[in-house]
C-alpha positions as CSV (number, residue, x, y, z in Angstrom):
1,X,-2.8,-7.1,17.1
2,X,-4.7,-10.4,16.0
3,X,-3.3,-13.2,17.4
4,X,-3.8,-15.4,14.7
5,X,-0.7,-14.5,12.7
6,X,-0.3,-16.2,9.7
7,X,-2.4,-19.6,9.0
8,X,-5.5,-19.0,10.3
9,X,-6.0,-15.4,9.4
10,X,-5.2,-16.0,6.0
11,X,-7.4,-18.7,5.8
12,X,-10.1,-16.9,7.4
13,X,-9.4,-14.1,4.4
14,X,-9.5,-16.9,2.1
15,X,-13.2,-18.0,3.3
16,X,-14.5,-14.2,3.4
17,X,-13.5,-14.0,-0.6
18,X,-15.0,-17.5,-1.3
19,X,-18.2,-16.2,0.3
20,X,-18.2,-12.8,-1.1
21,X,-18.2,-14.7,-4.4
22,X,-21.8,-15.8,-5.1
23,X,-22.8,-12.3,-4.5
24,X,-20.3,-10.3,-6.7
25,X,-22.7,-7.8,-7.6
26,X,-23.9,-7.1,-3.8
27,X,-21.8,-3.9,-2.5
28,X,-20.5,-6.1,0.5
29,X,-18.5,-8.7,-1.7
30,X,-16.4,-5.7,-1.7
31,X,-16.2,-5.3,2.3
32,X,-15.4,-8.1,2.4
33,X,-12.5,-8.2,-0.2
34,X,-11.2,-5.1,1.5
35,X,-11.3,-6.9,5.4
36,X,-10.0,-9.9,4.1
37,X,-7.0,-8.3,2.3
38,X,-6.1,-6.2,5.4
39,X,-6.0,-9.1,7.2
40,X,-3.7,-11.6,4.8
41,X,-1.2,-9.0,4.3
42,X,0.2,-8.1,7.3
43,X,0.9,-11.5,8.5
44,X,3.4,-12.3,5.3
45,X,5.6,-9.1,6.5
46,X,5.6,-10.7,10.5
47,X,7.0,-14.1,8.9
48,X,9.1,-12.5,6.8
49,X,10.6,-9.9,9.5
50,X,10.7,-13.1,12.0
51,X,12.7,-15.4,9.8
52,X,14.9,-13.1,8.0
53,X,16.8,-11.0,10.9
54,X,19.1,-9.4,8.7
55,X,19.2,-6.7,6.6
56,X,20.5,-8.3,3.0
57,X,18.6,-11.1,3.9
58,X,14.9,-9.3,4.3
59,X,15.4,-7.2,1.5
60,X,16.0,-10.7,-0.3
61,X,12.6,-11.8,1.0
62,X,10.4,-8.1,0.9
63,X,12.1,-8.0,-2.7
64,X,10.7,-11.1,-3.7
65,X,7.0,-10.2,-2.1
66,X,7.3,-7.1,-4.0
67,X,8.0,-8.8,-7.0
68,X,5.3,-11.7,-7.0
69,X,2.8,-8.4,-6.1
70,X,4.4,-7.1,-9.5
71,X,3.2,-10.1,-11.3
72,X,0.2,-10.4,-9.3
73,X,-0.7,-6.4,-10.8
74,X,0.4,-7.2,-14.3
75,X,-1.5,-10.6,-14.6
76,X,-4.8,-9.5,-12.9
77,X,-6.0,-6.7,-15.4
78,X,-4.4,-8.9,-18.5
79,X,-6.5,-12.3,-17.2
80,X,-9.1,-10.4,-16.2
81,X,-9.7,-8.7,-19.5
82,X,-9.1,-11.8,-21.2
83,X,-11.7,-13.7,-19.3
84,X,-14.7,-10.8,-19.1
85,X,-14.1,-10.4,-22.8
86,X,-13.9,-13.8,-23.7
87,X,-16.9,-15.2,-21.0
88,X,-18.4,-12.8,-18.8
89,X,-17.2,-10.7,-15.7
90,X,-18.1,-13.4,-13.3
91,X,-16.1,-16.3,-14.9
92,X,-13.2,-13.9,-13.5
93,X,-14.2,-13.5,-10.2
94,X,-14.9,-17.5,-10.3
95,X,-11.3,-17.2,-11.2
96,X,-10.2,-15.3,-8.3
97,X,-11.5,-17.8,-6.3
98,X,-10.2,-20.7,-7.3
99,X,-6.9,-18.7,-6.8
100,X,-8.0,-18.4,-3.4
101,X,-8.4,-21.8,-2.7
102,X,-5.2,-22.4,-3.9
103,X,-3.8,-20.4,-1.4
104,X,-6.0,-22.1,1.0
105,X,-4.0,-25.1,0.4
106,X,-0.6,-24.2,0.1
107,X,-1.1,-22.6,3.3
108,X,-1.0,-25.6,5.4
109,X,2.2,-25.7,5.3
110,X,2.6,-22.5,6.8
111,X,4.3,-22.7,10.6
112,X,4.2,-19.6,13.2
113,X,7.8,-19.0,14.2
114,X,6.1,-18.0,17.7
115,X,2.8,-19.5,19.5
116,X,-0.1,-17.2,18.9
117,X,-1.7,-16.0,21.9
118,X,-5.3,-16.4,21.7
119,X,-6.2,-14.7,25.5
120,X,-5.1,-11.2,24.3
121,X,-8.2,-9.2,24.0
122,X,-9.1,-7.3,20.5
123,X,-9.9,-3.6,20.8
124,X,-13.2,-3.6,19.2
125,X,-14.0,0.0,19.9
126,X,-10.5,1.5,18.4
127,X,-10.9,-0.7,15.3
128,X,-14.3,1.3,14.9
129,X,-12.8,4.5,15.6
130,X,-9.6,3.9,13.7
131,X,-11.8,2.6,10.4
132,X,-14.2,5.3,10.5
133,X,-11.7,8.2,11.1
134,X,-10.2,7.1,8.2
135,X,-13.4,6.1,5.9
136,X,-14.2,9.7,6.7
137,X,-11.2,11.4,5.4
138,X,-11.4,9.3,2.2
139,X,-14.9,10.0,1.8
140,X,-14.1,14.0,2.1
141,X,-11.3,13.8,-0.7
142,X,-13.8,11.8,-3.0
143,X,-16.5,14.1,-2.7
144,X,-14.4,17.7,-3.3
145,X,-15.6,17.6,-7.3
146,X,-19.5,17.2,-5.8
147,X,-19.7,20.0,-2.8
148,X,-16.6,22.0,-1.1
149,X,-18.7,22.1,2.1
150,X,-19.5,18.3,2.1
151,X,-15.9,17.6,1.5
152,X,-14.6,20.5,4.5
153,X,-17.5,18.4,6.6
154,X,-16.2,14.8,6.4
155,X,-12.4,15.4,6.6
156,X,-13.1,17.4,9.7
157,X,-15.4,14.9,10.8
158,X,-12.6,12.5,10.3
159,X,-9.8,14.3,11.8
160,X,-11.7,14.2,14.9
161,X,-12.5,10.5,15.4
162,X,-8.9,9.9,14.7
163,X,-8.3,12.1,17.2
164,X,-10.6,10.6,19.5
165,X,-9.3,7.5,18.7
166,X,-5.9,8.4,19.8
167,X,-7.2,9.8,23.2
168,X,-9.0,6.9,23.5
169,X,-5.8,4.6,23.2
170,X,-3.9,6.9,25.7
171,X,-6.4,6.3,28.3
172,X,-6.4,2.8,27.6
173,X,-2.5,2.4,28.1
174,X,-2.6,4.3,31.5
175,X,-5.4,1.9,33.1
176,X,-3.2,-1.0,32.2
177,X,-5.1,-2.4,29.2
178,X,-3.9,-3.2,25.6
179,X,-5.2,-1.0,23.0
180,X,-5.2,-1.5,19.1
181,X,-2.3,0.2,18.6
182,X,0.3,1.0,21.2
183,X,1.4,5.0,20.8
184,X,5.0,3.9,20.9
185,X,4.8,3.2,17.5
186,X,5.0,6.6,16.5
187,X,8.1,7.4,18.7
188,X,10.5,6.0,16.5
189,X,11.5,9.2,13.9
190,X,13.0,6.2,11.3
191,X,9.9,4.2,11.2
192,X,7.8,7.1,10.8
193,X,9.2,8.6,8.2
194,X,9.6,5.0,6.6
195,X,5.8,5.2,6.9
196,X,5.6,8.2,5.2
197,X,7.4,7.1,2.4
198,X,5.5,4.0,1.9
199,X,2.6,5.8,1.8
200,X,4.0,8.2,-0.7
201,X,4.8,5.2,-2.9
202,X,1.3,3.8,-2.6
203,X,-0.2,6.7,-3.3
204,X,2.2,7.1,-6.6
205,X,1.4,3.7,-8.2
206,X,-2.4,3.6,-8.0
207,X,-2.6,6.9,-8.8
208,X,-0.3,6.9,-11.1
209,X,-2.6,3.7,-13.0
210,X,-5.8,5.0,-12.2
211,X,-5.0,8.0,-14.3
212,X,-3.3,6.7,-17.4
213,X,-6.2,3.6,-17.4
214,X,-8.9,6.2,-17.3
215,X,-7.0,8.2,-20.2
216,X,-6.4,5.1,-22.4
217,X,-10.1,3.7,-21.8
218,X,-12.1,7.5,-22.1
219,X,-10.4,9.3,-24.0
220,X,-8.6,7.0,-26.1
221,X,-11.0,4.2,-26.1
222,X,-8.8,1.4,-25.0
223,X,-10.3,-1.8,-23.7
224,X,-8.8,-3.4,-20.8
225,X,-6.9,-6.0,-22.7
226,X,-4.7,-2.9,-24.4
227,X,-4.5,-1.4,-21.0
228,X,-3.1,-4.4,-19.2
229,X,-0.5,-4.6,-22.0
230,X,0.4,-1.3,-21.6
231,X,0.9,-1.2,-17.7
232,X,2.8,-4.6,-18.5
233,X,6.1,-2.2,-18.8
234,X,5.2,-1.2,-15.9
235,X,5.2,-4.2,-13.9
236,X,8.6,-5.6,-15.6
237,X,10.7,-2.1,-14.3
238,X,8.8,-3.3,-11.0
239,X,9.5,-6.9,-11.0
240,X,13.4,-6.0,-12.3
241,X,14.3,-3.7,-9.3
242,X,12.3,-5.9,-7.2
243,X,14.2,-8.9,-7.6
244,X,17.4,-7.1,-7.3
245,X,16.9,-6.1,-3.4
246,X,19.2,-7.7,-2.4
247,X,21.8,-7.3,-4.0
248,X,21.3,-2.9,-4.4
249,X,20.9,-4.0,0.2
250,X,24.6,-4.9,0.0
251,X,26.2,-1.8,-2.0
252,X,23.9,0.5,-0.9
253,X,22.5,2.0,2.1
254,X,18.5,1.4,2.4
255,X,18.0,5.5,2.5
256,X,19.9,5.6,-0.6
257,X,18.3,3.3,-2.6
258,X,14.6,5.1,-1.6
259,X,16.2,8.2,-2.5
260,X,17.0,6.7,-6.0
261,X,13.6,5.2,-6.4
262,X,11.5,8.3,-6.0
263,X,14.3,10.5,-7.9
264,X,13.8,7.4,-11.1
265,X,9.9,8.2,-10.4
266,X,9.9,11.9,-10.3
267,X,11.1,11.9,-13.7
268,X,9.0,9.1,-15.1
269,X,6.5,10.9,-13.8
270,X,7.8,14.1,-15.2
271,X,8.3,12.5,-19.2
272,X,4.7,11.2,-18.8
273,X,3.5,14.9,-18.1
274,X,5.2,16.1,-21.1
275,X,3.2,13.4,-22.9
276,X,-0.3,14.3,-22.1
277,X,-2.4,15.3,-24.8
278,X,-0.4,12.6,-27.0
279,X,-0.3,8.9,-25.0
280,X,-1.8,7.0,-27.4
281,X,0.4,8.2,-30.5
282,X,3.7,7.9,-28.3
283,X,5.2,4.6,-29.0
284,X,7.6,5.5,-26.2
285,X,4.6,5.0,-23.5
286,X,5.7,1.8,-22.3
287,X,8.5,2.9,-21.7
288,X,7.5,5.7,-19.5
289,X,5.5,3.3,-17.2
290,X,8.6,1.0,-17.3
291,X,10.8,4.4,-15.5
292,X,8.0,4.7,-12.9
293,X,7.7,0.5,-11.8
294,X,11.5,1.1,-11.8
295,X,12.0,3.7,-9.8
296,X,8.7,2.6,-7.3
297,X,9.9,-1.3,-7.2
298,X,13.8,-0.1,-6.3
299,X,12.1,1.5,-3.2
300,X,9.1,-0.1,-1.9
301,X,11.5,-2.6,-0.4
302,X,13.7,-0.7,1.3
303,X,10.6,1.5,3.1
304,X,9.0,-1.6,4.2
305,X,12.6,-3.1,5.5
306,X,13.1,0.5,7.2
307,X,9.8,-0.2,9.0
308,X,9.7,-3.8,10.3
309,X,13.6,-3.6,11.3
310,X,12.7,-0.3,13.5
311,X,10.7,-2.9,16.0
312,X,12.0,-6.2,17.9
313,X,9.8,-9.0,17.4
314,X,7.4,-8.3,19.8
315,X,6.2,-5.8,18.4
316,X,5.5,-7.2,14.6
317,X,2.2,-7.9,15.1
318,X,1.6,-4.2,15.5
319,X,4.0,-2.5,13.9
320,X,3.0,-4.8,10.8
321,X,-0.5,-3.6,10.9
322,X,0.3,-0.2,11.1
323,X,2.9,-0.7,8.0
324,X,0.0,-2.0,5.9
325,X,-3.1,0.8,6.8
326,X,-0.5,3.6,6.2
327,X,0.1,1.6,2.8
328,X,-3.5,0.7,1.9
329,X,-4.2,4.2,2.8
330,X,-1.7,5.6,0.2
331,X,-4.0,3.6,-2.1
332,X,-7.2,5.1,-1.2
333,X,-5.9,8.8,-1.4
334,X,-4.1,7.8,-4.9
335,X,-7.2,6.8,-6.5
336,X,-8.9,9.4,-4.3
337,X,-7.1,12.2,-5.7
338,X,-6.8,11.4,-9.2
339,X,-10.5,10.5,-9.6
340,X,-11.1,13.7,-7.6
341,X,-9.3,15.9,-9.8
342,X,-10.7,14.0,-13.1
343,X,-13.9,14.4,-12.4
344,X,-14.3,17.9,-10.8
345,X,-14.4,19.6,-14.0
346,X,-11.4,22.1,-12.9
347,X,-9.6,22.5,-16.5
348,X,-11.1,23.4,-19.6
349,X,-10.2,20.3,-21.3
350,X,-10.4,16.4,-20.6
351,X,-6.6,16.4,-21.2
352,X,-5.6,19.3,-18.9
353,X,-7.3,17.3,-16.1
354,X,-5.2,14.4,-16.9
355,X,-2.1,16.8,-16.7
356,X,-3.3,18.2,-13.9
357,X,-3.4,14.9,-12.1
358,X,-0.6,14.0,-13.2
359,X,1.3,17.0,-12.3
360,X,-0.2,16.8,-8.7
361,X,1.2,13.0,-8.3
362,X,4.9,14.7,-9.1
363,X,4.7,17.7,-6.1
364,X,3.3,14.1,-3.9
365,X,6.6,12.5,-5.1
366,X,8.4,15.1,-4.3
367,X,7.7,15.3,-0.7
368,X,8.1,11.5,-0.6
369,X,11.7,12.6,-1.6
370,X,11.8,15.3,0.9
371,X,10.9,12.5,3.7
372,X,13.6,10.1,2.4
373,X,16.5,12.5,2.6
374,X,15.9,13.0,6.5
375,X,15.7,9.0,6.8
376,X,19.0,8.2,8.8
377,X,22.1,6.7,6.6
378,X,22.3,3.8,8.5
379,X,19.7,1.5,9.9
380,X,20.2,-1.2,12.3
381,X,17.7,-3.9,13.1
382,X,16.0,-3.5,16.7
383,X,16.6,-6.5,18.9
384,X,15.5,-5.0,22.2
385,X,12.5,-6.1,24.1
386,X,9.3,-4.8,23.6
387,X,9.3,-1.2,25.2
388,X,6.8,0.4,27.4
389,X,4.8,3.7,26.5
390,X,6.7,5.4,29.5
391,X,10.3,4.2,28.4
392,X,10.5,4.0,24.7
393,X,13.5,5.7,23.1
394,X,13.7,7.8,20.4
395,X,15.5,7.1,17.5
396,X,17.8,9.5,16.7
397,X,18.2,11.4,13.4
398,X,21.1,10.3,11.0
């Protein structure tokens, strides 16, 4: 994909944030945020897949990612708050950026563990179709409480640039050329339904927080000080399973230990649904958070592991990006969803929407659980070379 794979795209994420600063009010700081983030990201999983060739040893390393992301979730809302309450909303994205530069710096340091290539051409015209397709889709979902039609419109409307994208990178494998994304990708049965897990888990977590933040600040009249606390639960059962990869890698089968993360979630999920109507009088909420960053942080390592060790290192670059937009997406459609359903006025009260979302994000669990049973029991790392589109071999089901 981009050839730069770990210094300079970072620092060139690094200088889109610091610009998009000034102008935090302008709708394109947020572009920007969004381009920039998509492009740090996917670099730290090629290093990591590239230095750690092992199994135990990369869930060691996507464990410890995952929990520094943990932190990252628990201290950004907390600080945040603090800083808008105490100064203004710009002293925090001030903040931010001083954070970024930061990064800027310890980045130096940073070595590619293979030269980048900067000849390889960048498919400008798949990126467009790719990003539109799924702008469109996202677009549909978000406006289902506003007009049925206008919804039916868009996702159809993005169904069909996707598709057109993937015609498009068809025809540009058989003349030779490189495209965005190589189709071969999507031969391998593990890493796809890796994929569909990670997306799953995406979905869960922001949906999961969008919901119980917008209950605790409408309806309950939280600020985001007593928010961030409460999601702090969260983030510890994140951070706890997180850090403890490694060591669940070694006793445990990967498939397994995904299997155990969205059966811990389905039932946080679950106890929190038997809550609605009363979060703010349970004193047991934190708690209930805490059983869903559990049961999301014992598996967002293993589905990202599953991925990256499907592919031999030529393919890292790509396979990398493709493991992130399937994860950012779960994002979009979790927020996307949950704001939907708020919003769109379907129940009679505020807090039968809330249950209602709520009670959606356990059936989405559930076929994350669904995928992760027909994930094969043992996963090997690939070490072959980089395959063609004509000779790529399927994995087969365990």
């Amino acid at each position: 994909m981009l050839h730069g794979r770990s210094r300079g795209v970072r620092c060139w994420c690094a200088v889109e944030r610091l610009l998009a600063r000034p102008g935090c009010a302008h709708p394109r700081q947020f572009d920007l945020e969004g381009v920039g983030t998509a492009l740090l990201i996917p670099p730290v999983y090629i290093l990591t897949t590239l230095l750690f060739t092992e199994v135990t040893s990369r869930a060691r390393a996507f464990g410890a990612i995952s929990a520094m992301g943990g932190i990252g979730a628990a201290m950004g809302p907390l600080i945040g708050g603090l800083i808008t309450s105490a100064i203004s909303w710009r002293a925090a994205f001030v903040f931010q950026a001083l954070v970024i530069v930061a990064i800027l710096w310890l980045a130096r340091q940073v070595r590619d563990p293979l030269p980048a290539d900067p000849t390889r051409r960048f498919d400008t015209t798949g990126a467009i179709l790719s990003a539109v397709g799924l702008a469109l889709v996202v677009l549909g979902i978000l406006a289902a409480d506003n007009n049925l039609w206008l919804m039916l419109v868009l996702i159809v409307a993005g169904v069909l640039v996707l598709t057109w994208f993937f015609v498009f990178v068809r025809a540009e494998e058989r003349a030779g050329k490189e495209p965005l994304l190589s189709t071969s990708l999507f031969r391998n049965r593990t890493s796809n339904l890796g994929m569909v897990t990670q997306n799953t888990q995406w979905l869960l977590l922001t949906g999961v927080s969008f919901v119980v933040a917008a209950y605790l600040q409408v309806v309950r009249g939280y600020d985001a000080i007593q928010t961030g606390v409460i999601f702090t639960a969260e983030t510890v059962g994140l951070l706890a399973s997180s850090l403890a990869a490694e060591r669940l890698a070694k006793r445990r089968p990967q498939r397994v230990l995904i299997m155990a993360g969205f059966v811990v979630t389905i039932a946080g999920v679950g106890v929190l649904l038997s809550l609605v109507g009363r979060l703010a009088k349970c004193l047991g909420l934190r708690s209930r958070t805490a059983l869903i960053g559990l049961g999301l942080g014992l598996m967002l390592t293993p589905s990202v592991n599953i991925v990256q060790s499907s592919f031999a290192e030529a393919q890292q670059g790509e396979i990398s990006g493709l493991s992130r937009s399937v994860s950012n997406l779960g994002s979009c459609l979790g927020t996307a969803i949950a704001g939907t359903i708020l919003v769109a006025g379907i129940t009679s009260t505020p807090e039968r929407s809330y249950g209602l979302a709520v009670a959606v994000l356990a059936v989405v669990a559930i076929a994350g659980l669904v995928a992760a049973v027909l994930l094969p029991t043992k996963i090997t790392p690939a070490t072959a070379p980089r395959p063609t589109p004509e000779n790529v071999p399927q994995q087969p089901a365990g």
